[in-house]
C-alpha positions as CSV (number, residue, x, y, z in Angstrom):
1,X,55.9,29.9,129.1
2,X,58.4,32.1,126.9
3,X,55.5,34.6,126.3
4,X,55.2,34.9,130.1
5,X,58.7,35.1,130.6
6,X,59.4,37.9,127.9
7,X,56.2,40.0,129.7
8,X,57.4,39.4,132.8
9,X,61.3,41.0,131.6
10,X,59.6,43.3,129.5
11,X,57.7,44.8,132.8
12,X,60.8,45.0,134.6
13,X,62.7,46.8,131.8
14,X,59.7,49.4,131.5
15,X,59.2,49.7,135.3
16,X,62.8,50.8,136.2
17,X,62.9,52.9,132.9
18,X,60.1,54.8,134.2
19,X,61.9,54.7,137.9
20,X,64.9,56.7,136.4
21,X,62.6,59.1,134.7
22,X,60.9,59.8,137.9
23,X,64.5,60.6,140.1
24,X,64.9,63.2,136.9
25,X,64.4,66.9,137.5
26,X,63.1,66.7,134.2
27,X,60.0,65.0,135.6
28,X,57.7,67.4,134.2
29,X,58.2,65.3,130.9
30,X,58.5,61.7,132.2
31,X,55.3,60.9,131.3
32,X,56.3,61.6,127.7
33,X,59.5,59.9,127.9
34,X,58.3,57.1,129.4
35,X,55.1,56.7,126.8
36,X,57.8,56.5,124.1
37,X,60.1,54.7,125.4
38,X,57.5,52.2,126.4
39,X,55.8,52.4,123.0
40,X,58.8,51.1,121.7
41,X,60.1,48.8,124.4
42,X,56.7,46.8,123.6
43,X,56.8,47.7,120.0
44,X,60.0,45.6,120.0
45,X,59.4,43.0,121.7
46,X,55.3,42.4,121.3
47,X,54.7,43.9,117.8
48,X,51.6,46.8,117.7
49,X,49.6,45.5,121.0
50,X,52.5,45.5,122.7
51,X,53.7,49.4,121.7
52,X,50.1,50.4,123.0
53,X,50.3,48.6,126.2
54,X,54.0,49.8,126.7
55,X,53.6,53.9,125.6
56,X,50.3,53.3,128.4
57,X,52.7,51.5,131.4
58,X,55.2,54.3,130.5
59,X,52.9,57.1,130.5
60,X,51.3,56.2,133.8
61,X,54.3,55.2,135.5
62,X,57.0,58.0,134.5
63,X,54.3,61.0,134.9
64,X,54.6,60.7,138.2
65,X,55.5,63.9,140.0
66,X,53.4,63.5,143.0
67,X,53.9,61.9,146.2
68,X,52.0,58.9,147.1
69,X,51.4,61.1,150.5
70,X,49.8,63.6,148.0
71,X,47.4,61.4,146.7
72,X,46.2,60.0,149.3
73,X,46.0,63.8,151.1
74,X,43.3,63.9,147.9
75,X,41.9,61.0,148.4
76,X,40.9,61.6,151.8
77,X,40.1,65.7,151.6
78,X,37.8,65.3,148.7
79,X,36.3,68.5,146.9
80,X,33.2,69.1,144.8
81,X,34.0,68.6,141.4
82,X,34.3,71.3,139.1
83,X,33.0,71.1,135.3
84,X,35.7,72.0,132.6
85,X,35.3,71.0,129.0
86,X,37.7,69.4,126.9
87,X,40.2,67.1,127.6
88,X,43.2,67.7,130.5
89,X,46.1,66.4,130.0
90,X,49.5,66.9,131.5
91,X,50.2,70.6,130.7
92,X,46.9,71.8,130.1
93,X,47.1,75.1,132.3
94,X,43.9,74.9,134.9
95,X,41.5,78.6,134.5
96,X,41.5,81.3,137.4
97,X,38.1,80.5,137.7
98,X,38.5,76.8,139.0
99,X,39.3,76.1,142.8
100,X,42.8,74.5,143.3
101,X,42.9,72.8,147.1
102,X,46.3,72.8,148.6
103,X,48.2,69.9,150.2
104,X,49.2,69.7,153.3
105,X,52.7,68.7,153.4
106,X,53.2,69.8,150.1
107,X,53.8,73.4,148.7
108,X,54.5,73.0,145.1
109,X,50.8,71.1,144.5
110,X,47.2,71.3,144.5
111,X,44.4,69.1,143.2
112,X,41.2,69.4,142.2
113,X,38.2,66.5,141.3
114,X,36.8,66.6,137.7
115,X,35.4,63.9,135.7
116,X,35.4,61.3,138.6
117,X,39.1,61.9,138.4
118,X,41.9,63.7,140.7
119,X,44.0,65.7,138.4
120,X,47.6,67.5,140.8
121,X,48.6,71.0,139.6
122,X,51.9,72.6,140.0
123,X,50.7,76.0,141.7
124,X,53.5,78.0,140.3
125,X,52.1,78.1,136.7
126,X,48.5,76.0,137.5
127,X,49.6,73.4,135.1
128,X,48.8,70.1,135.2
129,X,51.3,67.3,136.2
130,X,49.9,64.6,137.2
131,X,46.3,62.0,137.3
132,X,46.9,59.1,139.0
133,X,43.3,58.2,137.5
134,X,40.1,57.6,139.4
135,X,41.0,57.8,142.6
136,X,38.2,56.5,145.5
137,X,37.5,59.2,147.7
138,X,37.0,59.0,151.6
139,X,33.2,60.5,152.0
């Protein structure tokens, strides 16, 4: 019962953590904030399993930079996927030669479908913010 209770305040702490990284206008780097800060939230309080699972939950939850009305624009315009090789992660700057499909509704971001994933790109520099993972697309 004390382990559940500790997850359970642990999650909270992490979640609004993340939730103040997000209202940043720093939120470019929330993902990384929120991975370390999480890392060592769970670190803390859960020992080595606990840093992984926390720098993950922080990760995810303070990369966000999209809208939930953006992701599910992508969800339900899907594209062909395109082949890159190599890892993409947050920053990684997309080629000319790949095919970034606006958003209604929202000018600063495009997405395109790679590797069963949806990966959002900030059209200014074509740099990657932001993979909300695999993502089920309407056919």
């Amino acid at each position: 019962m004390k382990k559940l209770i500790l997850t359970s305040l642990s999650v909270l702490i992490l979640t609004a953590g993340a939730a103040s990284a997000q209202s940043d206008a720093g939120a470019a780097v929330g993902g990384t904030a929120g991975g370390v800060s999480g890392a060592v939230a769970g670190g803390l309080i859960f020992g080595p399993i606990g840093a992984v699972i926390g720098g993950f939950t922080g990760a995810v939850l303070g990369a966000t930079v999209v809208s939930d009305a953006s992701v599910e624009y992508a969800r339900l315009h899907p594209t062909e996927p395109v082949v890159i090789e190599g890892n993409i992660d947050a920053g990684y700057v997309v080629p000319d030669t790949v095919e970034l499909h606006v958003i209604e509704g929202d000018p600063d971001h495009a997405y395109f479908y790679t590797n069963d994933r949806v990966y959002f790109v900030e059209l200014k520099g074509r740099t990657v913010v932001y993979s909300p993972g695999t993502v089920v697309a309407v056919k």
